[in-house]
HTML snippet that shows the backbone in 3Dmol.js (N, CA, C, O; Angstrom):
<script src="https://3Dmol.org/build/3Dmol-min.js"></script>
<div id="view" style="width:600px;height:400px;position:relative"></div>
<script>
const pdb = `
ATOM      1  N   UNK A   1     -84.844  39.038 -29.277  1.00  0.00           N
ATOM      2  CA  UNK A   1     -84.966  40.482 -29.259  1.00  0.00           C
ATOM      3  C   UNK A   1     -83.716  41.097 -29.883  1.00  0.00           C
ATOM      4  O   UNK A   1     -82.566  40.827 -29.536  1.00  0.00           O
ATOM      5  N   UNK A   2     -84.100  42.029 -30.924  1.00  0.00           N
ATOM      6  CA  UNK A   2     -82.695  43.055 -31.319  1.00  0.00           C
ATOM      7  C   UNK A   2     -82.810  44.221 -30.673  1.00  0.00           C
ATOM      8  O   UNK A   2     -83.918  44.747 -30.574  1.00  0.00           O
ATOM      9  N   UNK A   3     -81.918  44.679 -30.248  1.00  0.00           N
ATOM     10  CA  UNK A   3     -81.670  46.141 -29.738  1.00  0.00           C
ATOM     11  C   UNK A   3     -81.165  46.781 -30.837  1.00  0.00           C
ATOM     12  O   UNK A   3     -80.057  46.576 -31.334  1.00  0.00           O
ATOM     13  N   UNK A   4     -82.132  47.688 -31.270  1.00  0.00           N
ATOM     14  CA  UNK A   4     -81.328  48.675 -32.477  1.00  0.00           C
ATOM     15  C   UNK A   4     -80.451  50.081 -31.550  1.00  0.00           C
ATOM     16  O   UNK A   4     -81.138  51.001 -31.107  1.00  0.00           O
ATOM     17  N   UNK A   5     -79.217  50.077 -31.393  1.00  0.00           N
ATOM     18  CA  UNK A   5     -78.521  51.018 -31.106  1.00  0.00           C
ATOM     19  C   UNK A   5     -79.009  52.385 -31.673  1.00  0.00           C
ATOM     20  O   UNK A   5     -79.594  53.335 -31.154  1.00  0.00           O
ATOM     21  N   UNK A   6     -78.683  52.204 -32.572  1.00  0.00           N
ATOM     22  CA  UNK A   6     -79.192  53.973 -33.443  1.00  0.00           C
ATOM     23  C   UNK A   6     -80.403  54.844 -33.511  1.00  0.00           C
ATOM     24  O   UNK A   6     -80.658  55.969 -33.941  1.00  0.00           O
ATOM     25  N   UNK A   7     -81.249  53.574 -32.729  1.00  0.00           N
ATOM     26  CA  UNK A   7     -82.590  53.990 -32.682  1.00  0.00           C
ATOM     27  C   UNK A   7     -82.483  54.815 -31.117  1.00  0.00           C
ATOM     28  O   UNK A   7     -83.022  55.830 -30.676  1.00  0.00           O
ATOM     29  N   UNK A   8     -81.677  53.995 -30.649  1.00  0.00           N
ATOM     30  CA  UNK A   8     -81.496  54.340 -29.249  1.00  0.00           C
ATOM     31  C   UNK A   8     -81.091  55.744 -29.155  1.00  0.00           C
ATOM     32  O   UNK A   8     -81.662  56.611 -28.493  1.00  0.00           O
ATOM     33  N   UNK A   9     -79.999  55.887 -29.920  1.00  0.00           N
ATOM     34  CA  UNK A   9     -79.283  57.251 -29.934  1.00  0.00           C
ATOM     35  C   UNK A   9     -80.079  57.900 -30.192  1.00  0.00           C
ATOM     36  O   UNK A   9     -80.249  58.838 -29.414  1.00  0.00           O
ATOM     37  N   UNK A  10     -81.168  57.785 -31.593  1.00  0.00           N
ATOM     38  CA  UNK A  10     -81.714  58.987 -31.784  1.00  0.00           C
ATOM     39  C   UNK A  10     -82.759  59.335 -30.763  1.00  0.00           C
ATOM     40  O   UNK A  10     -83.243  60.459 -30.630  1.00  0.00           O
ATOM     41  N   UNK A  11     -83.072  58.246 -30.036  1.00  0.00           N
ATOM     42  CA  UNK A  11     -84.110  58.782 -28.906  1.00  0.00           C
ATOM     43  C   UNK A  11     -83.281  59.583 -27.914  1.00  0.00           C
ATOM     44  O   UNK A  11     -83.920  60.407 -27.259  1.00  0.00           O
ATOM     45  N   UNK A  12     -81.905  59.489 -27.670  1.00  0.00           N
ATOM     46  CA  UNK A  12     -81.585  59.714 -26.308  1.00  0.00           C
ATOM     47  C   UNK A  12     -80.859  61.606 -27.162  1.00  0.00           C
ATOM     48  O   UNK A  12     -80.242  62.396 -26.447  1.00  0.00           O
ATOM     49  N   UNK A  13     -81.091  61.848 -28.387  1.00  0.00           N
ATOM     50  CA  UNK A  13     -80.312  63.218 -28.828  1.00  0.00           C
ATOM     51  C   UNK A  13     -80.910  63.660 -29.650  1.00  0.00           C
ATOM     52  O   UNK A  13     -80.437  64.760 -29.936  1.00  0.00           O
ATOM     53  N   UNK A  14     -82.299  63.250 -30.632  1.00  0.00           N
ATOM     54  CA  UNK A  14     -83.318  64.008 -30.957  1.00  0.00           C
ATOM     55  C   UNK A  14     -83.881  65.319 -30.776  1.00  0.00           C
ATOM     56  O   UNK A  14     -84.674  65.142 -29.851  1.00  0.00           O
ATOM     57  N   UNK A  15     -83.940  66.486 -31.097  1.00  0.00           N
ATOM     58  CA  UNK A  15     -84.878  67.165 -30.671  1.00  0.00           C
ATOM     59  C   UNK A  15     -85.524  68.111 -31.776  1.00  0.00           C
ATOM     60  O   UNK A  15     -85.177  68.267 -32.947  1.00  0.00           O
ATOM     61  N   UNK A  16     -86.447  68.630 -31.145  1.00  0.00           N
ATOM     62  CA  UNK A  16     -87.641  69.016 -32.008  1.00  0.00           C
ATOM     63  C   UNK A  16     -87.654  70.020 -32.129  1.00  0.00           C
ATOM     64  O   UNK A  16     -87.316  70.678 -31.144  1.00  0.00           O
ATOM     65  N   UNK A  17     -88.098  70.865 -33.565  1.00  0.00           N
ATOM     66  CA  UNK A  17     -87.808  72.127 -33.962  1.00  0.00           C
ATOM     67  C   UNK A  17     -87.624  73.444 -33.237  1.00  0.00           C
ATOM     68  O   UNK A  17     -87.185  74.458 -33.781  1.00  0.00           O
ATOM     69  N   UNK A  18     -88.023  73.345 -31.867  1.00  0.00           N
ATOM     70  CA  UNK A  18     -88.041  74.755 -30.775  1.00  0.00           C
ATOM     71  C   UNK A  18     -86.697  74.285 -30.198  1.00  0.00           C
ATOM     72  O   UNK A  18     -86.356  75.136 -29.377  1.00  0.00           O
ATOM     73  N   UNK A  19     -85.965  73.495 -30.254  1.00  0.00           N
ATOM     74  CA  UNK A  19     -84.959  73.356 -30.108  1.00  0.00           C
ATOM     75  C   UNK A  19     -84.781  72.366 -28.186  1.00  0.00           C
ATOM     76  O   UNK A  19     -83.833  72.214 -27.414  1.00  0.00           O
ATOM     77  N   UNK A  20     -85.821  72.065 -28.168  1.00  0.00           N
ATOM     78  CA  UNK A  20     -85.725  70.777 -26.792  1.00  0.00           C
ATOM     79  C   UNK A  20     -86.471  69.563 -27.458  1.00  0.00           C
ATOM     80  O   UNK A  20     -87.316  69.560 -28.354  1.00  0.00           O
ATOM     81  N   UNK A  21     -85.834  68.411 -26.666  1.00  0.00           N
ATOM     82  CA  UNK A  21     -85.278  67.382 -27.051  1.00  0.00           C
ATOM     83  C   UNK A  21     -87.113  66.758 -27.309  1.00  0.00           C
ATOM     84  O   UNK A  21     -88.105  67.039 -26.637  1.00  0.00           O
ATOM     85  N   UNK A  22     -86.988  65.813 -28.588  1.00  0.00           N
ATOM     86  CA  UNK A  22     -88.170  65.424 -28.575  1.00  0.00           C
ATOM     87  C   UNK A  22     -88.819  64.910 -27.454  1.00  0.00           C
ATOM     88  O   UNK A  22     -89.769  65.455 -26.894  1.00  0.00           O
ATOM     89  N   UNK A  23     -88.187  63.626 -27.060  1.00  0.00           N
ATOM     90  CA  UNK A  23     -88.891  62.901 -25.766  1.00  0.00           C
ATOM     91  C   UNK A  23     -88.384  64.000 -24.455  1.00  0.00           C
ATOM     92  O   UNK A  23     -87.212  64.358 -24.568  1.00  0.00           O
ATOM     93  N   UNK A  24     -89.007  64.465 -23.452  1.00  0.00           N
ATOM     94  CA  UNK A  24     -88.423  64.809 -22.260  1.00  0.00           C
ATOM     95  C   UNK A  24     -88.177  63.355 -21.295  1.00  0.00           C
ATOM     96  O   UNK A  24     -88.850  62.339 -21.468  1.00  0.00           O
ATOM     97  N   UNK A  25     -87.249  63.462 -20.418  1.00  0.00           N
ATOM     98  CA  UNK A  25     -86.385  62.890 -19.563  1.00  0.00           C
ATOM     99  C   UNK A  25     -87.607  62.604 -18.678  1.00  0.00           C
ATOM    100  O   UNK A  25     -87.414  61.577 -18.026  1.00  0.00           O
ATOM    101  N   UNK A  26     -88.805  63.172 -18.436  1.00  0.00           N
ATOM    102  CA  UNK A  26     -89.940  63.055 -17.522  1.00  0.00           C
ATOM    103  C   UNK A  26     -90.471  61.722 -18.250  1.00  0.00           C
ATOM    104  O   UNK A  26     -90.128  60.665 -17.721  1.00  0.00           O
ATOM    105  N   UNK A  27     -91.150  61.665 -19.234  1.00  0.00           N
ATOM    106  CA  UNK A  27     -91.464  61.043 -20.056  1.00  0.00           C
ATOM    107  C   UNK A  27     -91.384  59.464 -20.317  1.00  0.00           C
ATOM    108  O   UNK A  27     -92.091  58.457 -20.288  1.00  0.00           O
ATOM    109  N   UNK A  28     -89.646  60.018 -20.680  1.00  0.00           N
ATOM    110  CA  UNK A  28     -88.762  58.240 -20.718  1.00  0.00           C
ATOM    111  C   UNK A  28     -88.474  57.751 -19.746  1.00  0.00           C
ATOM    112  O   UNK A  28     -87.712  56.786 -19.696  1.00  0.00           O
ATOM    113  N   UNK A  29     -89.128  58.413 -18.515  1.00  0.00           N
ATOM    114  CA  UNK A  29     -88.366  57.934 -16.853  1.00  0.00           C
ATOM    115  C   UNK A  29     -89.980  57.250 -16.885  1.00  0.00           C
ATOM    116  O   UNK A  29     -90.132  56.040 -16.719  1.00  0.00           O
ATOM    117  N   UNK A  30     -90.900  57.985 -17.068  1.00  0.00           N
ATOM    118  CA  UNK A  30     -92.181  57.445 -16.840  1.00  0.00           C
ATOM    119  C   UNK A  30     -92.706  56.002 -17.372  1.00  0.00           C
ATOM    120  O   UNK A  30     -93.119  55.050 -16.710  1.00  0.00           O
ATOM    121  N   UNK A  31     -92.563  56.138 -18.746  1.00  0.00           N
ATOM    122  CA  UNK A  31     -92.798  54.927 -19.494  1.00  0.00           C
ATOM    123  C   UNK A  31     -91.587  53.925 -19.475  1.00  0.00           C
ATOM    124  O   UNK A  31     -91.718  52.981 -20.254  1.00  0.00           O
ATOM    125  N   UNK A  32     -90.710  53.946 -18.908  1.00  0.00           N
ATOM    126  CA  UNK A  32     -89.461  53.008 -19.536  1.00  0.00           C
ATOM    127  C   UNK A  32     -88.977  52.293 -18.275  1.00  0.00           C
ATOM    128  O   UNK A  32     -88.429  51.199 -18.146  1.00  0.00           O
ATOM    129  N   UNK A  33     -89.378  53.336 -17.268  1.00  0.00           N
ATOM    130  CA  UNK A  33     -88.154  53.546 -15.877  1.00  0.00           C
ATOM    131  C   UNK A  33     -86.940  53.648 -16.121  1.00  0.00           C
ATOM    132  O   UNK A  33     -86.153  53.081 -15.363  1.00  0.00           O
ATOM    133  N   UNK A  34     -86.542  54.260 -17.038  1.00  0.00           N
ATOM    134  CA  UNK A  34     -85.180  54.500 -16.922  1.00  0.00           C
ATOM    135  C   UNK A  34     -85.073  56.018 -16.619  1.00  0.00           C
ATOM    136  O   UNK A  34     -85.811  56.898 -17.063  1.00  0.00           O
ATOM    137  N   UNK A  35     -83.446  56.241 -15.326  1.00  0.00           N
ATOM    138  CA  UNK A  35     -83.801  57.270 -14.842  1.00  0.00           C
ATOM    139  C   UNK A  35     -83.301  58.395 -15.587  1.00  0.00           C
ATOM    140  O   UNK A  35     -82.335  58.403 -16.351  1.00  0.00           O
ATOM    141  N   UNK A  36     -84.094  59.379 -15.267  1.00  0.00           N
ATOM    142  CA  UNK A  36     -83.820  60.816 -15.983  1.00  0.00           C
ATOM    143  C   UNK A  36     -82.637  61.324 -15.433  1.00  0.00           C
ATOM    144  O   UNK A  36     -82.020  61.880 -16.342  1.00  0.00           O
ATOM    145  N   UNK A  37     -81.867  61.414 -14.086  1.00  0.00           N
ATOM    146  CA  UNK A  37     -80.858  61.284 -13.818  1.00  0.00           C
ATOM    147  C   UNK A  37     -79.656  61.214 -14.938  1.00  0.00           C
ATOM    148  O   UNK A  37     -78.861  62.042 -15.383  1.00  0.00           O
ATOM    149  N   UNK A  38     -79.949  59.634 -15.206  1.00  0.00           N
ATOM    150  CA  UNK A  38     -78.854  58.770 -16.344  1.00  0.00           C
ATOM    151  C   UNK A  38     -79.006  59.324 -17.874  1.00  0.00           C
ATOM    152  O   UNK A  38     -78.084  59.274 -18.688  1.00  0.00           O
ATOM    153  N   UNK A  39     -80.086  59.772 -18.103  1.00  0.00           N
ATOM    154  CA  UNK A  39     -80.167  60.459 -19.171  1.00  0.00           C
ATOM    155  C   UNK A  39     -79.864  61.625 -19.356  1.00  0.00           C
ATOM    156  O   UNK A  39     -79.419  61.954 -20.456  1.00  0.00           O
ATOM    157  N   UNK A  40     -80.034  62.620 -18.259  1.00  0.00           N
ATOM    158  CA  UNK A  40     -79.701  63.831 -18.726  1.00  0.00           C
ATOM    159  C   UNK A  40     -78.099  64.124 -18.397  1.00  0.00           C
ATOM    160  O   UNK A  40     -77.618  65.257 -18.420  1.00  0.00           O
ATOM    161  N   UNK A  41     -77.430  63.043 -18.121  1.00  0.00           N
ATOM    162  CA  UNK A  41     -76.216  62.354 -18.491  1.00  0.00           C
ATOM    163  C   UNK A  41     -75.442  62.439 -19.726  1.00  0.00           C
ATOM    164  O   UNK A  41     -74.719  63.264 -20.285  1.00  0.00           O
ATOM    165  N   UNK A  42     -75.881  61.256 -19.929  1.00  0.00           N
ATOM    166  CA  UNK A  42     -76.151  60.719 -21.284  1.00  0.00           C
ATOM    167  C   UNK A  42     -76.152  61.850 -22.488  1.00  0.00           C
ATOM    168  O   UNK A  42     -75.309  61.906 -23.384  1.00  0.00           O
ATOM    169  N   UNK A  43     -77.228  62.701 -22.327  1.00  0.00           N
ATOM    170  CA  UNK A  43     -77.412  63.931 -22.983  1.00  0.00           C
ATOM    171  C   UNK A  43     -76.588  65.160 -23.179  1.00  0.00           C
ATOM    172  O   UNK A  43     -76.788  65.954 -24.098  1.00  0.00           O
ATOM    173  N   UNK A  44     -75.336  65.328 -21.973  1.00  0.00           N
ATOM    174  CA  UNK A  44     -74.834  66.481 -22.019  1.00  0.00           C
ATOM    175  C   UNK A  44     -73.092  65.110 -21.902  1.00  0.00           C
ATOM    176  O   UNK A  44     -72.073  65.400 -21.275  1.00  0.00           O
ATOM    177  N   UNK A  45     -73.234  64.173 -22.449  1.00  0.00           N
ATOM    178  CA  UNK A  45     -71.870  63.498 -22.637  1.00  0.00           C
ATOM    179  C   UNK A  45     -70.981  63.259 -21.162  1.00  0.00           C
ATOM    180  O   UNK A  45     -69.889  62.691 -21.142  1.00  0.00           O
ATOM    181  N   UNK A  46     -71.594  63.744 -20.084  1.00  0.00           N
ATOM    182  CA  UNK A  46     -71.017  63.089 -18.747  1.00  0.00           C
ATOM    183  C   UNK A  46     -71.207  61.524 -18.672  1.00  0.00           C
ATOM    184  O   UNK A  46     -70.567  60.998 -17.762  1.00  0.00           O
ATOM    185  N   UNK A  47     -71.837  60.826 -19.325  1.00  0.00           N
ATOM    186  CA  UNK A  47     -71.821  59.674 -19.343  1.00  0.00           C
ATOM    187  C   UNK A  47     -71.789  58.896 -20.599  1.00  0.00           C
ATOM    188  O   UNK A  47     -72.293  59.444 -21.579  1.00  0.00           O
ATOM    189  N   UNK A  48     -71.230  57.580 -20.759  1.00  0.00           N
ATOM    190  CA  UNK A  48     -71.369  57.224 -22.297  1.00  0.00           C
ATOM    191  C   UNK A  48     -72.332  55.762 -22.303  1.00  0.00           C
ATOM    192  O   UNK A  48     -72.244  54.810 -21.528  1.00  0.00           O
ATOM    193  N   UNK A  49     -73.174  55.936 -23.345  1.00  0.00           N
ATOM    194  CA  UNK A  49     -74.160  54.560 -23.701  1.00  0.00           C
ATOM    195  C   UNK A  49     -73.688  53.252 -23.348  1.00  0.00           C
ATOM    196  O   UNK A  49     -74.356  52.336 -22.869  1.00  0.00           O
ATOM    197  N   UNK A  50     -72.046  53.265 -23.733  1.00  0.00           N
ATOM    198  CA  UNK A  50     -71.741  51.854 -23.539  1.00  0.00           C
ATOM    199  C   UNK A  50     -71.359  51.665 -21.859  1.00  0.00           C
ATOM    200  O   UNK A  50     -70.569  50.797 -21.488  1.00  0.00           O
ATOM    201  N   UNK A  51     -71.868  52.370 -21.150  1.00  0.00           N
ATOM    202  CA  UNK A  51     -71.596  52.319 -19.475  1.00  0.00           C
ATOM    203  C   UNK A  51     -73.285  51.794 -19.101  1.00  0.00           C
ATOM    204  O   UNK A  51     -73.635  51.447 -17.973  1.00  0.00           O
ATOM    205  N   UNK A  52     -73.703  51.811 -19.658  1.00  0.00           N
ATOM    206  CA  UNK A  52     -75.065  51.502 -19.315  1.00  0.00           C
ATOM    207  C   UNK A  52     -75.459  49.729 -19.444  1.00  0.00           C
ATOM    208  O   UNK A  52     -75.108  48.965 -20.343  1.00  0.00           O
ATOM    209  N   UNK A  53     -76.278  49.429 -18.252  1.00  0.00           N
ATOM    210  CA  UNK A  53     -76.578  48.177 -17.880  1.00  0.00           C
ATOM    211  C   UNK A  53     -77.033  47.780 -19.130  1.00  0.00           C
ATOM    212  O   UNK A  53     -77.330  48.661 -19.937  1.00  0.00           O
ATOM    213  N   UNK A  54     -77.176  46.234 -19.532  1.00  0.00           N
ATOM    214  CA  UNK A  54     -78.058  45.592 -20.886  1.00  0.00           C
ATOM    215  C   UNK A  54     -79.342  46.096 -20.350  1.00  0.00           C
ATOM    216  O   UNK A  54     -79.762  46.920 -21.161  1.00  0.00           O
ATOM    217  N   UNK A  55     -80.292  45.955 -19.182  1.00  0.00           N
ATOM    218  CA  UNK A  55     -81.701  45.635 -18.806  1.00  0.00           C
ATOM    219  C   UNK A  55     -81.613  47.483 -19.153  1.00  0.00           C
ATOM    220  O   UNK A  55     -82.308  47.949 -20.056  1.00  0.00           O
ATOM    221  N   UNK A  56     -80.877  48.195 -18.488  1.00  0.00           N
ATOM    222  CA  UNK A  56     -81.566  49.602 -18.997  1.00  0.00           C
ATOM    223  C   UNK A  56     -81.457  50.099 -20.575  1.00  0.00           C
ATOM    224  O   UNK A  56     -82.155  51.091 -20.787  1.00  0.00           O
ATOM    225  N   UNK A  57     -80.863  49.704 -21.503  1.00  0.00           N
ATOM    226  CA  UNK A  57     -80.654  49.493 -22.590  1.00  0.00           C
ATOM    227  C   UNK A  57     -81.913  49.395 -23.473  1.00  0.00           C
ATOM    228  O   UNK A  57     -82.319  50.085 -24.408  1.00  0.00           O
ATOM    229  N   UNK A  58     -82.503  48.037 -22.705  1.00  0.00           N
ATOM    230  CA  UNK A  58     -83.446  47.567 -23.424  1.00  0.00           C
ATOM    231  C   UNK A  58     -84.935  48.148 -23.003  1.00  0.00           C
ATOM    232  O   UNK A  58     -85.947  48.099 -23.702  1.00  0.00           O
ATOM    233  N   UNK A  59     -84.776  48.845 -21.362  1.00  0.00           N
ATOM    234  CA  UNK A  59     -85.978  49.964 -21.620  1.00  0.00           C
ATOM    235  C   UNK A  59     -85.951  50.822 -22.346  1.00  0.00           C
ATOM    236  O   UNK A  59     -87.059  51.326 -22.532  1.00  0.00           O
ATOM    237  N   UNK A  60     -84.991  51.341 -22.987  1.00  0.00           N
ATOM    238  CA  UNK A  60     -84.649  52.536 -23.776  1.00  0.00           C
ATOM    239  C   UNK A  60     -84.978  51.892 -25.059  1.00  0.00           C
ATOM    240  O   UNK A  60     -85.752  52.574 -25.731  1.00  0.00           O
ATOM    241  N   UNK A  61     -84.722  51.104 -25.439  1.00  0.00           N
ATOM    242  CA  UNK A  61     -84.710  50.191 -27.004  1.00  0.00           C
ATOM    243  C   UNK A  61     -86.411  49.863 -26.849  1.00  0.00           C
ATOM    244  O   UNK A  61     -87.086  50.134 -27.842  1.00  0.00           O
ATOM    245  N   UNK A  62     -86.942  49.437 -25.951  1.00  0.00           N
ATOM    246  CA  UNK A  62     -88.557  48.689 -25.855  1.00  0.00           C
ATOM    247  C   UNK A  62     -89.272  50.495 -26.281  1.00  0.00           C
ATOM    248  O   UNK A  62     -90.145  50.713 -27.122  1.00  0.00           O
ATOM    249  N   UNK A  63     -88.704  51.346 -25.572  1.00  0.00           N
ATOM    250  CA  UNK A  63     -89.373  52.924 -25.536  1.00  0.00           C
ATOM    251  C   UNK A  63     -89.445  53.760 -27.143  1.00  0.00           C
ATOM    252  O   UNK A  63     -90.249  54.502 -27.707  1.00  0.00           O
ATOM    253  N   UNK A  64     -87.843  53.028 -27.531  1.00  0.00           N
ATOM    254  CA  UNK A  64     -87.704  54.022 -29.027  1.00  0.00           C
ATOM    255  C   UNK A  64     -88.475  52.983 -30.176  1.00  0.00           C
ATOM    256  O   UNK A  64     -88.743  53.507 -31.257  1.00  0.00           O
ATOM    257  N   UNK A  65     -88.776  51.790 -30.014  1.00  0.00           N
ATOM    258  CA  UNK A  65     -89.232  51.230 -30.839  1.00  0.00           C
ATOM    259  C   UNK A  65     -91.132  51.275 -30.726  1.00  0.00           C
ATOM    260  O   UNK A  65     -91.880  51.199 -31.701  1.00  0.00           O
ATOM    261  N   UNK A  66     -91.595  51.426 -29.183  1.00  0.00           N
ATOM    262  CA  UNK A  66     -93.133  52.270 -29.177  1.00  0.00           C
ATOM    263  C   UNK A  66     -93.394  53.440 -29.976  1.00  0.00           C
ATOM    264  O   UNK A  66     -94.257  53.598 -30.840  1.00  0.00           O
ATOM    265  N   UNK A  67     -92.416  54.325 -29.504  1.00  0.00           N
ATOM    266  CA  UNK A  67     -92.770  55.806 -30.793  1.00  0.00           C
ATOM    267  C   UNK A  67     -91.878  55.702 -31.586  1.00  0.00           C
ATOM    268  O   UNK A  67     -91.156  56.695 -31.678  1.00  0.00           O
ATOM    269  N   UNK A  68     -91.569  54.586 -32.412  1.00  0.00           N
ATOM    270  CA  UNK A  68     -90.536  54.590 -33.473  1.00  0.00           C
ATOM    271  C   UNK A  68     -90.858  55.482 -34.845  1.00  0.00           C
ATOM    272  O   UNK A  68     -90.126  55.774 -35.792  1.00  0.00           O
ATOM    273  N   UNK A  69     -92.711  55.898 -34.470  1.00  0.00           N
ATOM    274  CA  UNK A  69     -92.939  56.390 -35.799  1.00  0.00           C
ATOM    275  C   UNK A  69     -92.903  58.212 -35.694  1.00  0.00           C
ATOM    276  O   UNK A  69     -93.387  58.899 -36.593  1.00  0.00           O
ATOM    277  N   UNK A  70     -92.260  58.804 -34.471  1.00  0.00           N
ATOM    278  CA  UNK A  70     -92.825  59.823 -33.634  1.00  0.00           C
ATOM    279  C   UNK A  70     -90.502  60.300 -33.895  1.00  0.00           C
ATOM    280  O   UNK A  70     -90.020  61.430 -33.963  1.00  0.00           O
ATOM    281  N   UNK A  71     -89.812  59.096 -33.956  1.00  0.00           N
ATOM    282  CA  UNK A  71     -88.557  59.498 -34.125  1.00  0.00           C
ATOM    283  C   UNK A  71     -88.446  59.980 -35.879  1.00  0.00           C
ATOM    284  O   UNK A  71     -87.384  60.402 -36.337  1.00  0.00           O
TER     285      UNK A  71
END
`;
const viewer = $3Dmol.createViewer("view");
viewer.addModel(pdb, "pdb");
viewer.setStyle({}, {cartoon: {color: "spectrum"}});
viewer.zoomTo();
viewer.render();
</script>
C-alpha cells in the first residue's frame, strides 16, 4: 500500500466554490471513521498531520483515493 500524502492534504483543505470544505467532517467520520473531532483540528492548524496515528492516516488515504476523482 502507498499512502499518497498530498492527496491526503487535499482532502483534509479542499473546498468547494461556496466556500466550505468539499468533504464535510460528517462524511469522512462516516465513511473512514476517522474522527471529525481530529479533523476539524487538523483544519483550523490546532493540530498537525504528522501527529496523527499510521492506521488513521490510512483511513484518510483509503477515503481520498475512493473520491479521488471528486478531489
Amino acid at each position: 500500500m502507498i499512502i499518497d500524502l498530498n492527496l491526503v492534504k487535499l482532502l483534509i483543505e479542499k473546498k468547494a466554490e461556496d466556500g466550505n470544505y468539499l468533504f464535510s467532517a460528517y462524511k469522512i467520520e462516516k465513511e473512514s471513521g476517522f474522527s471529525r473531532d481530529v479533523l476539524s483540528k487538523l483544519r483550523s492548524g490546532n493540530k498537525d498531520l504528522n501527529n496523527i496515528t499510521l492506521g488513521k492516516i490510512i483511513d484518510l488515504s483509503n477515503f481520498a483515493e475512493k473520491h479521488k476523482n471528486e478531489l
